[in-house]
N, C-alpha and C positions, 0 to 999 in steps of 0.2 A: 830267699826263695825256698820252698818248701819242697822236700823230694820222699817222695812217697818208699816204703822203708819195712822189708820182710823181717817182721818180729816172731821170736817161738817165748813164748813164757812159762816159763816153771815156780809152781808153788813150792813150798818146803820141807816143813812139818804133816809126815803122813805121805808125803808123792818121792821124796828124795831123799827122806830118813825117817826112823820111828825109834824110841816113840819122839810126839812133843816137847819140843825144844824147852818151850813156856813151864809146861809140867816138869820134865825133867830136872831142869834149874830149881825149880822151887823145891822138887820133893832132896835134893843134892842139899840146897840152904837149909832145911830141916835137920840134915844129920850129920853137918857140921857147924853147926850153931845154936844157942840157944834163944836168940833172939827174935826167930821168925816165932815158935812158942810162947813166946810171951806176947806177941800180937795174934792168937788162936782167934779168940773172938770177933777181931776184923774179918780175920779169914773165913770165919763160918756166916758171919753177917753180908760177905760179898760170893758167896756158893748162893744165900738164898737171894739176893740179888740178882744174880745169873741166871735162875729159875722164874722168876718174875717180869726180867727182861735183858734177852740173849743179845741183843742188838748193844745194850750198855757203855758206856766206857767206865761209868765210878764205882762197877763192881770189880768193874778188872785193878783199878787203881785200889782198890781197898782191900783187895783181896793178898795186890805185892806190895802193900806200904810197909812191909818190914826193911825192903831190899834196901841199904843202903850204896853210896860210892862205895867206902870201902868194902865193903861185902863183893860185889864186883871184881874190885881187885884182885881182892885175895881169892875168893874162888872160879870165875871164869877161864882161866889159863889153863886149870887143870881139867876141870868141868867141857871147856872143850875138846881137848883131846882124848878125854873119854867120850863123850858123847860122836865125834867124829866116825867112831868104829862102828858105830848104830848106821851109818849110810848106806842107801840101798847098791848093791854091787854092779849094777846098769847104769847109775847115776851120771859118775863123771864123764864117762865112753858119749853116753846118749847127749850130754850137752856140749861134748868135741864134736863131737858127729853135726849136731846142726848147727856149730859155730863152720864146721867145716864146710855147710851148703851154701853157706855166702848171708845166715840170715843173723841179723842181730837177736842175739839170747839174754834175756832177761830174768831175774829172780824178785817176783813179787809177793810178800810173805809177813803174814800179821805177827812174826817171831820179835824182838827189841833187839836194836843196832846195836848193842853189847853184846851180842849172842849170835846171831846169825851170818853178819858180815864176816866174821872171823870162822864160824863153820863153812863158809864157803870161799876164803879166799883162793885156795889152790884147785878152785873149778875153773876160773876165768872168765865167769858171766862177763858181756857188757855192762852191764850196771846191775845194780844190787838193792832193791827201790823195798823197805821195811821200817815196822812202824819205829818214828822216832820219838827218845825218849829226853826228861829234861834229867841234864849233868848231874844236878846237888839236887834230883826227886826223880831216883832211877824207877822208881815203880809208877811215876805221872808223865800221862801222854805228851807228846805235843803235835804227832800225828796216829793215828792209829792207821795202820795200814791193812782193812781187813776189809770184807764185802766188797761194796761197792766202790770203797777209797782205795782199793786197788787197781781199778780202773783208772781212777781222777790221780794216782798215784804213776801210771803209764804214762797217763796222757800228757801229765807237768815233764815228764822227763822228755819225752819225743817233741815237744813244743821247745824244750829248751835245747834240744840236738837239731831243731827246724827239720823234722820228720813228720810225716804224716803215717801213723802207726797201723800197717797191715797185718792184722795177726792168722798167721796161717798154720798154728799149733800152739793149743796150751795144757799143760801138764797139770793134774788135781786130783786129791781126793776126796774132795768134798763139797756137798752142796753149799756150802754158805764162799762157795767160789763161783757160782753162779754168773754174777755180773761180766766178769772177764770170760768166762767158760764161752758164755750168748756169743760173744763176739770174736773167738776164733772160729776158721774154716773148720779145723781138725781137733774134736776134743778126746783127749786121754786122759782118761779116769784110770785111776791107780787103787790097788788095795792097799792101806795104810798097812795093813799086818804082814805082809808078805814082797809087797813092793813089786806084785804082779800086776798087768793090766787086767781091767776088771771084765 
């Protein structure tokens, strides 16, 4: 039986921290390795890809085919707890507060499951729904969790909780959040720069 189920959703990158998790990583692997440099030209081949078409997925994969496992290893541990201090100061409060209303809280967010689930373990979303990435080809999709598949991204989770997903607040800054945004009652739009409501 399905039981219909007060969801609040929070984006990530830009509504709950700045800068870009995505960017941040990469520009971090540049200045402790020299191997992201020596795949430059992928890198500049998948920027004009992204110019041509922002929807993509194999510019984004061409763009991190440096990122190795171990690269991973060795650098996300420290990578996040620098990057954790970038959090906006309202963040963690604002997602007790509506874990406190009774409503399920959710993080849906185009960031990769190496990166984000660990930025936010000590907030205590309900679930924590981002693009997943494959083990042995850290920089290739095997979901992209952005636009529209954040939506189809909800909707698999509350299908698999036998929810029928009510969303009556979702957190954003940006338009390519669109799809999710339509379909809350309540939409908050956040300045990525300041981590103010807009």
């Amino acid at each position: 039986m399905l039981t219909r189920k007060d969801i609040v959703v929070f984006d990530f990158d830009g509504t709950l921290s700045w800068p870009d998790s995505n960017y941040a990583f990469f520009k971090y692997c540049f200045k402790h390795s020299l191997r992201p440099w020596l795949f430059l030209p992928f890198v500049l081949l998948g920027v004009i890809g992204a110019k041509l078409n922002h929807n993509g997925v194999w510019w984004r994969q061409t763009i991190r085919n440096f990122i190795t496992p171990k690269m991973i290893k060795d650098f996300s541990a420290d990578f996040i707890k620098m990057h954790k201090k970038n959090r906006f100061g309202w963040a963690m409060e604002q997602v007790a507060k509506e874990k406190s209303a009774g409503n399920k809280v959710i993080l849906v967010s185009a960031s990769p499951d190496y990166l984000v689930e660990k930025l936010v373990k000590d907030m205590k979303f309900d679930a924590v729904l981002c693009s997943q990435m494959q083990e042995d080809k850290p920089w290739k999709y095997k979901f992209l969790c952005w636009g529209k598949n954040k939506v189809v991204a909800m909707d698999n989770w509350a299908c698999e909780h036998k929810y029928i997903p009510n969303v009556v607040r979702a957190y954003s800054d940006s338009q390519t959040d669109m799809p999710i945004m339509e379909i809350a009652k309540e939409q908050v739009w956040i300045n990525p720069k300041t981590g103010l409501r807009k």
